[in-house]
KEGU-397021 format. One record per residue (C-alpha): residue number from 0; z, y, x negated. Coordinates in nm, 2 decimals. Layout:
// KEGU-397021
+-----+--------+--------+--------+
|   i |      z |      y |      x |
+-----+--------+--------+--------+
| NUM |      Z |      Y |      X |
...
+-----+--------+--------+--------+
***
This chain:
// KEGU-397021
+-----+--------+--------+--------+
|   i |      z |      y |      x |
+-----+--------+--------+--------+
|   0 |  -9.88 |  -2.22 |  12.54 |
|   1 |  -9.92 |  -2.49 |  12.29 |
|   2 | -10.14 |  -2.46 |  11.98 |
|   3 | -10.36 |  -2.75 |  12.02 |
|   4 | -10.70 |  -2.78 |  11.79 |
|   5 | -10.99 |  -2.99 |  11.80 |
|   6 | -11.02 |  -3.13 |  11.47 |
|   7 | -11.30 |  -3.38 |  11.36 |
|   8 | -11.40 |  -3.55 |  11.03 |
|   9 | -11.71 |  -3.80 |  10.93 |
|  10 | -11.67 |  -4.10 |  10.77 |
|  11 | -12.08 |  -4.18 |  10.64 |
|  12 | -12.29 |  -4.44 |  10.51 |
|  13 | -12.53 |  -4.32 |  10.20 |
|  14 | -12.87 |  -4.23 |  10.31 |
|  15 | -13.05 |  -4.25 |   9.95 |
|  16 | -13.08 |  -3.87 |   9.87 |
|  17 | -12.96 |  -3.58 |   9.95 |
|  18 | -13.15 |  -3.41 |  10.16 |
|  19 | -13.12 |  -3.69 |  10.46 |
|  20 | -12.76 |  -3.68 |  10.41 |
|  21 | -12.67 |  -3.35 |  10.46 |
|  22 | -12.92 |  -3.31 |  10.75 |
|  23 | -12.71 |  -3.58 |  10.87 |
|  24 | -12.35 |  -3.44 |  10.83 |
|  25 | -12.54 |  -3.15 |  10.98 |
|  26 | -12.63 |  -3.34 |  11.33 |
|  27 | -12.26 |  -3.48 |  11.33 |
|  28 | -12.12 |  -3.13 |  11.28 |
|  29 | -12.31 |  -3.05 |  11.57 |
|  30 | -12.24 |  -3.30 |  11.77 |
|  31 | -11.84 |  -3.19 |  11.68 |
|  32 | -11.85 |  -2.86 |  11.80 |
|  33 | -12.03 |  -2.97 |  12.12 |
|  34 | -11.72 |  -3.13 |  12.20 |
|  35 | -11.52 |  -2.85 |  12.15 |
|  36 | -11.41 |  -2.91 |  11.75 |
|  37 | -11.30 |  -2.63 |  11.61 |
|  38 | -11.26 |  -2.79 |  11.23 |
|  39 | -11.47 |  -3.07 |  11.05 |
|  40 | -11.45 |  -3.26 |  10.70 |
|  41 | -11.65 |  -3.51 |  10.50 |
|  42 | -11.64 |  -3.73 |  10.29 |
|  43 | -11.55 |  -3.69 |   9.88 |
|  44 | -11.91 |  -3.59 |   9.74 |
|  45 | -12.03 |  -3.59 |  10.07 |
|  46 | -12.38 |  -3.51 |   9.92 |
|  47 | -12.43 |  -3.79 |   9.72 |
|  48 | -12.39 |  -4.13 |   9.65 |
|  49 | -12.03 |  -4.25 |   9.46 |
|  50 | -12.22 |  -4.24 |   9.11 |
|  51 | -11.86 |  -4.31 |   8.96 |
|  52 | -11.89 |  -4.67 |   8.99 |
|  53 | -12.15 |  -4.65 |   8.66 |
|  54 | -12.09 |  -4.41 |   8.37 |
|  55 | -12.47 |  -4.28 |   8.32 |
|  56 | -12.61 |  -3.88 |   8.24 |
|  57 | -12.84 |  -3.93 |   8.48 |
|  58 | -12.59 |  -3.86 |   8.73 |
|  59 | -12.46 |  -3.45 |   8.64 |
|  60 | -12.82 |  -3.43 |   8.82 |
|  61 | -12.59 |  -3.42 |   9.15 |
|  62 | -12.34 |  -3.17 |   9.00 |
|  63 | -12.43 |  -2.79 |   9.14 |
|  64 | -12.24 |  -2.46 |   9.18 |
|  65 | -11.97 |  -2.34 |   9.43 |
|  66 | -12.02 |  -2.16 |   9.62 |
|  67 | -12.31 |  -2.02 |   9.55 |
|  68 | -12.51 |  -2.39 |   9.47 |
|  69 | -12.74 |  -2.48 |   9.78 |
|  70 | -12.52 |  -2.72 |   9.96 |
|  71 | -12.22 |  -2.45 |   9.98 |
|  72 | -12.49 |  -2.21 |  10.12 |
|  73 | -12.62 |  -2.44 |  10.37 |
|  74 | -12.29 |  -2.50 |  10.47 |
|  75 | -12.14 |  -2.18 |  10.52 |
|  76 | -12.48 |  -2.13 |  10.79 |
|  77 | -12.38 |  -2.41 |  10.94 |
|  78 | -12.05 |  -2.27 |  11.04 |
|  79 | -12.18 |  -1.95 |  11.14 |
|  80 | -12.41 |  -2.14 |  11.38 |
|  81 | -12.13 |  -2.38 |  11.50 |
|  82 | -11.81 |  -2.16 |  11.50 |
|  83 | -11.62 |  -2.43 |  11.32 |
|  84 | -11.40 |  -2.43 |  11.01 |
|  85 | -11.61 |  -2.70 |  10.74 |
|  86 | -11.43 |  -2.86 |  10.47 |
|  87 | -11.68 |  -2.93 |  10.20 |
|  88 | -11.66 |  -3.17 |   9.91 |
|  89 | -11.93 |  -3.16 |   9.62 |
|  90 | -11.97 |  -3.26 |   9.26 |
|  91 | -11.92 |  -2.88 |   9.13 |
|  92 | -12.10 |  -2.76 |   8.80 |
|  93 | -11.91 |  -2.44 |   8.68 |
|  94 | -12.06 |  -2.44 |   8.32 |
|  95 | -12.26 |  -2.66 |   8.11 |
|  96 | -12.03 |  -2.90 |   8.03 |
|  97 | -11.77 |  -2.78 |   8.27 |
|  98 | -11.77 |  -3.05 |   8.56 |
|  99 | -11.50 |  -3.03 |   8.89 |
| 100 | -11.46 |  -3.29 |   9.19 |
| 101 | -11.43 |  -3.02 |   9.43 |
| 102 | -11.40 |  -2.92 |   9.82 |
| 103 | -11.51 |  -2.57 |   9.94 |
| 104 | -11.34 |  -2.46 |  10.23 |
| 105 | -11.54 |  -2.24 |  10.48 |
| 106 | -11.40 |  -2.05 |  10.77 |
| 107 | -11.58 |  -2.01 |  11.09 |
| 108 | -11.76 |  -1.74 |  11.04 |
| 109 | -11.95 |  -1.85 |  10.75 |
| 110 | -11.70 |  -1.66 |  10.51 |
| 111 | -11.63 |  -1.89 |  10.23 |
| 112 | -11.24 |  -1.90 |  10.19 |
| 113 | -11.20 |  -2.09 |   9.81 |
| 114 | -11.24 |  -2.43 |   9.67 |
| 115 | -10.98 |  -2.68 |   9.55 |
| 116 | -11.04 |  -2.90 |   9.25 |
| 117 | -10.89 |  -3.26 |   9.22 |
| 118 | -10.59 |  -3.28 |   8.98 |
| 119 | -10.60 |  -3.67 |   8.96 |
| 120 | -10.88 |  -3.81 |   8.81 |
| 121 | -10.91 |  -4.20 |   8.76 |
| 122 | -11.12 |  -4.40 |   8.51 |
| 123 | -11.08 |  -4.77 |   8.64 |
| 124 | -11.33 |  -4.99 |   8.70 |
| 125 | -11.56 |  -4.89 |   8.97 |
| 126 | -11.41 |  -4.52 |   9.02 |
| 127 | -11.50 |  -4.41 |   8.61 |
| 128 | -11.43 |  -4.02 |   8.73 |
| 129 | -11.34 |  -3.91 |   8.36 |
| 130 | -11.65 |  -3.97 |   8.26 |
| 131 | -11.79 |  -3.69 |   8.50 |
| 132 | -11.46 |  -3.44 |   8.59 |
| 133 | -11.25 |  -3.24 |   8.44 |
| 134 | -10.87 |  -3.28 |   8.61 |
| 135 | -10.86 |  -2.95 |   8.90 |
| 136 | -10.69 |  -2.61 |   8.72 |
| 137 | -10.66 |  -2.41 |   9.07 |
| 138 | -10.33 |  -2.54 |   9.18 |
| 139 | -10.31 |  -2.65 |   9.53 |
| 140 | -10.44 |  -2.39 |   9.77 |
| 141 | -10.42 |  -2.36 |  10.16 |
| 142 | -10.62 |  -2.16 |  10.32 |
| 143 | -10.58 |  -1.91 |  10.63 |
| 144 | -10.87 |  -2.05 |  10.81 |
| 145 | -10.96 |  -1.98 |  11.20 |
| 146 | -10.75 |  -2.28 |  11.31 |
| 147 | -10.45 |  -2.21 |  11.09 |
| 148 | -10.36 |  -2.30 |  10.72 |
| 149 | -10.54 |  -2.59 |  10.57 |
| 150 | -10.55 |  -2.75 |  10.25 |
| 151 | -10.70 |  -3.04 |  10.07 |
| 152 | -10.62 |  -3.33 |   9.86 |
| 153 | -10.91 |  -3.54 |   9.73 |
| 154 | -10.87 |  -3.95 |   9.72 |
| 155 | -10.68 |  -4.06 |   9.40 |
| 156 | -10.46 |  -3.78 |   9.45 |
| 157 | -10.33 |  -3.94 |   9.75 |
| 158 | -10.13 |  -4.14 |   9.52 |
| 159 |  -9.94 |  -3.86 |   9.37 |
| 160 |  -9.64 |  -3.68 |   9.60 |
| 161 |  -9.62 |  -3.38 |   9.38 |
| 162 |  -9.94 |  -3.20 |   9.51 |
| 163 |  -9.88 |  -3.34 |   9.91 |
| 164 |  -9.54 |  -3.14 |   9.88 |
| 165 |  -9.69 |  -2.81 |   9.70 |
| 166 |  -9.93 |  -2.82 |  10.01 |
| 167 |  -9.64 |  -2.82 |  10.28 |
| 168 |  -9.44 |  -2.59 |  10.05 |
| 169 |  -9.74 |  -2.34 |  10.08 |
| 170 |  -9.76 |  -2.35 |  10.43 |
| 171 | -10.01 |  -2.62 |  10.54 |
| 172 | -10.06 |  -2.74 |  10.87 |
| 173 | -10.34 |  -2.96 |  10.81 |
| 174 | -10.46 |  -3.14 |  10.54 |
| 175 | -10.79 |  -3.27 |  10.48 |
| 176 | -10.78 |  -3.55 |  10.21 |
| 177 | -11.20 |  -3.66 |  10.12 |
| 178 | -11.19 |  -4.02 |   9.98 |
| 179 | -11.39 |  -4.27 |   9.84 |
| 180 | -11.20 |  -4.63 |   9.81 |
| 181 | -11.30 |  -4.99 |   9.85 |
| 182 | -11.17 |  -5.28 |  10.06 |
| 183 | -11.06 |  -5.47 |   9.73 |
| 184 | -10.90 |  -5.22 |   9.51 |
| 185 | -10.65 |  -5.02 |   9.78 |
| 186 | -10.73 |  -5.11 |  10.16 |
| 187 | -10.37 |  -5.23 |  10.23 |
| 188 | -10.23 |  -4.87 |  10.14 |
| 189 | -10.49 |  -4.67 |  10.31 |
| 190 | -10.29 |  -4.66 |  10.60 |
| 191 |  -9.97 |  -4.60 |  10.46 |
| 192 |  -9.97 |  -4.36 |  10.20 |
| 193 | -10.11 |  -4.08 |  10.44 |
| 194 |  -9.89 |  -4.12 |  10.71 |
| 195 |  -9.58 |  -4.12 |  10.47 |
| 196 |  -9.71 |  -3.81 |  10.33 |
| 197 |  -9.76 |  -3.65 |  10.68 |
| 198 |  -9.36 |  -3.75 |  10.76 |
| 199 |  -9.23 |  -3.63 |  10.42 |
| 200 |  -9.40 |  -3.29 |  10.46 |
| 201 |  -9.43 |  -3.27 |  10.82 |
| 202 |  -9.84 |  -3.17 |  10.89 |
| 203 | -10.12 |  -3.34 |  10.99 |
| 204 | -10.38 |  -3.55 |  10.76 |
| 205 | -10.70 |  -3.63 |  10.74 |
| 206 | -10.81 |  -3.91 |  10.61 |
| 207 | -11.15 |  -3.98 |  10.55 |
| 208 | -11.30 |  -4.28 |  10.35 |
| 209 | -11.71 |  -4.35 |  10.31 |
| 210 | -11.84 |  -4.65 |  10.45 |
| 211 | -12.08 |  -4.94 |  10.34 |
| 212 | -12.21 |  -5.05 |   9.99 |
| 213 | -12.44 |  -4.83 |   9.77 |
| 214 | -12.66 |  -4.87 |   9.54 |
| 215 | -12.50 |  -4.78 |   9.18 |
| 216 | -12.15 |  -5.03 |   9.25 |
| 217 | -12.02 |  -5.34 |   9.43 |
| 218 | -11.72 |  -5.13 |   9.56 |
| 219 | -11.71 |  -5.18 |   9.97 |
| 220 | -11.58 |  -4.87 |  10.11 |
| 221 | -11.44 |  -4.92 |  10.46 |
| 222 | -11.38 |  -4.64 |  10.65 |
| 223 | -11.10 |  -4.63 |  10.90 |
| 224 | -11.08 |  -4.31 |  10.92 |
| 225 | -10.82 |  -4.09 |  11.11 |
| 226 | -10.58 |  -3.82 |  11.18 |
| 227 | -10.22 |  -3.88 |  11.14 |
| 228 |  -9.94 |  -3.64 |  11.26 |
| 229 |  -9.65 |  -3.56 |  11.15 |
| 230 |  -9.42 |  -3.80 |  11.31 |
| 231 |  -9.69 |  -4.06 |  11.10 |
| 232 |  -9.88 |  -4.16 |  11.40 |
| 233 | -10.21 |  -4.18 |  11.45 |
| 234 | -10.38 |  -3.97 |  11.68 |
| 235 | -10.62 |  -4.19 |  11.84 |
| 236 | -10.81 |  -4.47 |  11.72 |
| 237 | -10.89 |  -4.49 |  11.38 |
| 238 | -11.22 |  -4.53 |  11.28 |
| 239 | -11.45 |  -4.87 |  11.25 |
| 240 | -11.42 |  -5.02 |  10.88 |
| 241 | -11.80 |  -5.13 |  10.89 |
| 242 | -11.98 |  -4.85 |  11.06 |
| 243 | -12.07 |  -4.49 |  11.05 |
| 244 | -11.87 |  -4.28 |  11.26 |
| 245 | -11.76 |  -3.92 |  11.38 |
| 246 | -11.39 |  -3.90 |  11.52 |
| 247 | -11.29 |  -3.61 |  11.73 |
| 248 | -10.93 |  -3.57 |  11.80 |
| 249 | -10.67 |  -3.26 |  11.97 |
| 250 | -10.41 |  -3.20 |  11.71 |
| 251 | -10.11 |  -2.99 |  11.89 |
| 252 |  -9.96 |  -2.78 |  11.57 |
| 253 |  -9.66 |  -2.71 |  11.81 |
| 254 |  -9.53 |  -3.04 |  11.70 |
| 255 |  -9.51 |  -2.94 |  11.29 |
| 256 |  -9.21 |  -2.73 |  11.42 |
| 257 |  -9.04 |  -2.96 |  11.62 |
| 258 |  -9.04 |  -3.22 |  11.35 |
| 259 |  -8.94 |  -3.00 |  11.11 |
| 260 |  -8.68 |  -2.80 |  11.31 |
| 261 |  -8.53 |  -3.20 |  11.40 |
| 262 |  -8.59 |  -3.38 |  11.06 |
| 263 |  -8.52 |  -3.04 |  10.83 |
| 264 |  -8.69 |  -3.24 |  10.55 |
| 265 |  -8.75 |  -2.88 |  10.39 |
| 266 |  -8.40 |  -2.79 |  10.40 |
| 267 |  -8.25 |  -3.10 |  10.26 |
| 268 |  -8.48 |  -3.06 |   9.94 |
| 269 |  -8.29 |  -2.99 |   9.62 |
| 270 |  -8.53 |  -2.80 |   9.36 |
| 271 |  -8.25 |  -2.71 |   9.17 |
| 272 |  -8.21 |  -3.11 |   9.07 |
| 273 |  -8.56 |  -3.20 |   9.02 |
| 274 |  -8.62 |  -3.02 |   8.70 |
| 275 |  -8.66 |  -3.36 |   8.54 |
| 276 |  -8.90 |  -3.52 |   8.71 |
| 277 |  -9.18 |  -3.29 |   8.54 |
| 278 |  -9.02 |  -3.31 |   8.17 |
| 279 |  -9.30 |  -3.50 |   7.91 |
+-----+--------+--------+--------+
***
């Protein structure tokens, strides 16, 4: 019998605070495992608005603790009352002064399974995340999760193969990847670099980018949204670039082996030559 799950993901438009916009991710989680999804992810800093565009103080305001912080909490009822896996990306605050871009990953139950912390961290104009995060110092988890293994990868690390292959090399099946990006900075390769990861290390993405302007930046974000699978094809439609929108889509895991078992990506590798490649 094949292994087929019901995956979904949100991409969201900013409500103006935070209490509105997790009682909305909450309606759309809802609304997901209503139609059967068994796993659901947001957005990066799905909580708050993308305060990276300016470098201000005010902003740590929107920087709380995981897991035990409010949102994590809320979340972790959420999938007890839903039975769905939630992939949950905050601003984390582990100490004063000590400042993460982070997703929590909750099975199921409500158990909360670990966090992952971005490694990547840009400061360009309109994304000034150094000012705010320290770079992730968890390595590149995936979690056993009610749906299989999962990991994450958070938006500018999209650009970076090293942690998409320590993901696949650990055993993922799925991984969700929370971004923020706008239509003039990196449109033209949001629909490639995902899919190319999902080919070299044969597992599904998720690809999830905010939509709309906010208030703190001229930086567009345009959504499309979507799975991709292995092969690098989408699975379904991907999502509108102007509008909110919650995507729903079967994602058979039986395939991962098949592409693996005919592309044997994994066993073509050669560790033993790459030694340079991570040399200062």
């Amino acid at each position: 019998m094949a292994q087929v799950v019901r995956a979904a993901l949100v991409q969201a438009t900013w409500t103006g605070d935070t209490e509105s916009m997790i009682a909305k991710h909450e309606e759309h989680a809802r609304r997901a495992a209503a139609d059967g999804a068994q796993i659901i992810g947001f957005q990066e800093v799905f909580n708050a608005p993308y305060f990276c565009q300016v470098q201000e103080p005010e902003h740590y305001r929107w920087a709380e603790a995981v897991p035990d912080g409010p949102t994590v909490q809320r979340m972790r009822a959420l999938a007890r009352e839903t039975g769905m896996v939630i992939v949950v990306p905050v601003f984390e605050l582990e100490s004063e002064g000590f400042y993460y871009n982070t997703a929590a990953v909750i099975d199921a139950d409500g158990s909360y399974l670990g966090k992952y912390r971005k490694h990547h961290i840009p400061q360009v104009k309109g994304f000034w995340e150094k000012y705010y995060f320290r770079p992730g110092n968890l390595g590149w988890p995936v979690f056993d999760t009610a749906v299989g293994r999962v990991g994450v990868y958070i938006c500018y690390d999209r650009h970076f193969p090293e942690g998409w292959r320590a993901l696949g090399l650990a055993g993922a099946q799925l991984v969700y990847n929370p971004s923020a990006t706008h239509r003039g900075l990196s449109s033209y390769l949001w629909q490639l670099e995902q899919p190319a990861a999902a080919v070299a290390n044969e597992y599904f993405v998720a690809a999830i980018n905010r939509v709309g302007q906010e208030e703190y930046g001229d930086n567009d974000f345009y959504g499309t949204s979507y799975f991709v699978d292995p092969r690098g094809q989408f699975v379904g439609e991907v999502a509108s670039g102007k509008d909110e929108e919650l995507l729903v889509r079967d994602l058979d895991f039986d395939l991962i082996k098949q592409v693996r078992d005919q592309w044997a990506f994994y066993r073509d590798r050669r560790p033993d030559a790459y030694g340079g490649l991570v040399q200062p």
